[in-house]
Wavefront OBJ file of the C-alpha trace (Angstrom):
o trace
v 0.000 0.000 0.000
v 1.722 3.291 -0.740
v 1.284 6.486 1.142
v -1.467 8.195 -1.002
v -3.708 4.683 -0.818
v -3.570 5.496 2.938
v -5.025 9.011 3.615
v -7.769 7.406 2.101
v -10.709 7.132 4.257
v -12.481 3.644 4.104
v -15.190 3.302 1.824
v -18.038 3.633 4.104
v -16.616 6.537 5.786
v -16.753 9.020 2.505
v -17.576 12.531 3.151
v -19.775 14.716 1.021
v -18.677 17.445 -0.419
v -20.875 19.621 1.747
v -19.188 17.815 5.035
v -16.127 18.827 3.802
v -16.753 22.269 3.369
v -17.811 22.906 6.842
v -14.750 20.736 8.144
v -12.772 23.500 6.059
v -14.531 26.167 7.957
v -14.298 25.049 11.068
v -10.076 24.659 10.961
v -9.660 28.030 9.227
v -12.561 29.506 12.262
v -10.122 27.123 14.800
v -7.156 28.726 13.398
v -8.158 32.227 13.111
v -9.617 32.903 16.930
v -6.330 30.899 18.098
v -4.428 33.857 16.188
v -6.841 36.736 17.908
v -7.056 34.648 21.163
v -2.577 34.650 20.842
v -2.933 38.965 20.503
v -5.503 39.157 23.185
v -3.623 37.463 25.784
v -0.335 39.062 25.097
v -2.555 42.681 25.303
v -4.198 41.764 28.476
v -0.966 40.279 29.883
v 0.606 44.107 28.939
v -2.134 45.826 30.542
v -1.883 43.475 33.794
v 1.981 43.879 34.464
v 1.441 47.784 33.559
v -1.601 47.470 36.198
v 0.572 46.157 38.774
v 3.274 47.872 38.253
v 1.671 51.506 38.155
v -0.374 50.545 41.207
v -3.560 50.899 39.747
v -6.676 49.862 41.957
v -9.575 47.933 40.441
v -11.412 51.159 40.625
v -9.225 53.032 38.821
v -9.040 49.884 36.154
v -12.834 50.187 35.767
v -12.328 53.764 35.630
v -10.173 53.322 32.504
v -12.465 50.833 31.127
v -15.698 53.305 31.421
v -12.985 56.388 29.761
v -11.679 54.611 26.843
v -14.210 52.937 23.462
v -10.604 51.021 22.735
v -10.906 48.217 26.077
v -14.420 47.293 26.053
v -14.176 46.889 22.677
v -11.069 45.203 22.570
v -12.380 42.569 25.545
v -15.336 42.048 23.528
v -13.542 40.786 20.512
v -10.897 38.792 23.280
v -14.854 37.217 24.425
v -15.794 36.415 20.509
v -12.693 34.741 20.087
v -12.981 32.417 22.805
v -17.055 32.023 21.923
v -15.246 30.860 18.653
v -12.560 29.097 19.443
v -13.478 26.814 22.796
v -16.494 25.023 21.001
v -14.467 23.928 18.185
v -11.637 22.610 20.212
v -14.248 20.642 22.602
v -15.837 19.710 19.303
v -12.532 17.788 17.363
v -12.418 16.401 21.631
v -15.721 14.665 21.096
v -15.340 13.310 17.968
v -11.341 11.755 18.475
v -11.334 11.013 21.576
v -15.295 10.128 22.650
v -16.635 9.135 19.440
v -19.165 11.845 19.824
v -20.208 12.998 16.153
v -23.971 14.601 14.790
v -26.399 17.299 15.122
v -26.717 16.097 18.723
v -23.106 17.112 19.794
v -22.811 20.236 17.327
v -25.941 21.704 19.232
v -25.033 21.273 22.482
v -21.551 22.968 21.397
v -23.931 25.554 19.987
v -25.497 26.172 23.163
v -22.171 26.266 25.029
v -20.846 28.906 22.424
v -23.906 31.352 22.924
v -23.620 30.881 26.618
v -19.833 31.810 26.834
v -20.383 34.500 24.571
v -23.518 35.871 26.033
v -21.706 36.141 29.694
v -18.808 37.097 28.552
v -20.414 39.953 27.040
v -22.482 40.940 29.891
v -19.594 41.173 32.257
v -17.859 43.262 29.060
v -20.945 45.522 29.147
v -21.044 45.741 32.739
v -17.543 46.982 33.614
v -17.777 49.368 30.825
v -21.449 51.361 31.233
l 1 2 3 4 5 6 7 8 9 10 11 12 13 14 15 16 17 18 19 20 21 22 23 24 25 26 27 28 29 30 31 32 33 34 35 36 37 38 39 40 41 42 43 44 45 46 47 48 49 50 51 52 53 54 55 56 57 58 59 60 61 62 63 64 65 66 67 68 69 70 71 72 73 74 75 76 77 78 79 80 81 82 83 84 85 86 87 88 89 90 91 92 93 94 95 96 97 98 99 100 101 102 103 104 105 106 107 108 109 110 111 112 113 114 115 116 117 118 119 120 121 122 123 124 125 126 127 128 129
């Protein structure tokens, strides 16, 4: 059997070219909030160290958070990316390692995406109105 005979998938195994598609889309999705999610971190790993090194008080943190357009909005995009980018990591999870595949498993993963981002957004909201 030679190399290319064995990236084959079995024959009852074949994916349509639909499946495929959204495979596609979901590593380029993957791949794209682990860049953002890589930039947010280093930015909020800045602004901590520059926290704690200036002194600044969680009131004077909020403070900056309620002045500034550029940190609520840049938190909210930090909470999209991880809305994005959690599900589809717990998704390739359940299918390798549990065997969990279908519409069953991509809901629930659904659900779990709207709920991070939906109180992740809230809290966003909150320290900055």
């Amino acid at each position: 059997m030679n190399g290319a005979q064995s990236l084959r998938p079995p024959p009852t195994q074949t994916a349509s070219p639909r499946g495929v598609r959204a495979a596609a889309w979901r590593f380029v999705l993957q791949r794209a909030s682990a860049a953002v999610l890589a930039l947010c971190v280093i930015v909020h790993l800045a602004a901590i160290i520059y926290s704690v090194r200036h002194g600044l008080t969680a009131a004077a943190i909020v403070a900056r958070m309620h002045a500034s357009a550029f940190w609520p909005a840049f938190y909210a995009t930090f909470v999209v990316a991880a809305a994005i980018h959690a599900p589809l990591g717990l998704r390739v999870v359940a299918d390798e390692w549990l065997g969990l595949r279908g519409r069953g498993i991509d809901v629930v993963l659904a659900a779990f995406a709207l709920l991070l981002a939906g109180g992740g957004l809230y809290a966003v909201r909150s320290l900055a109105a």
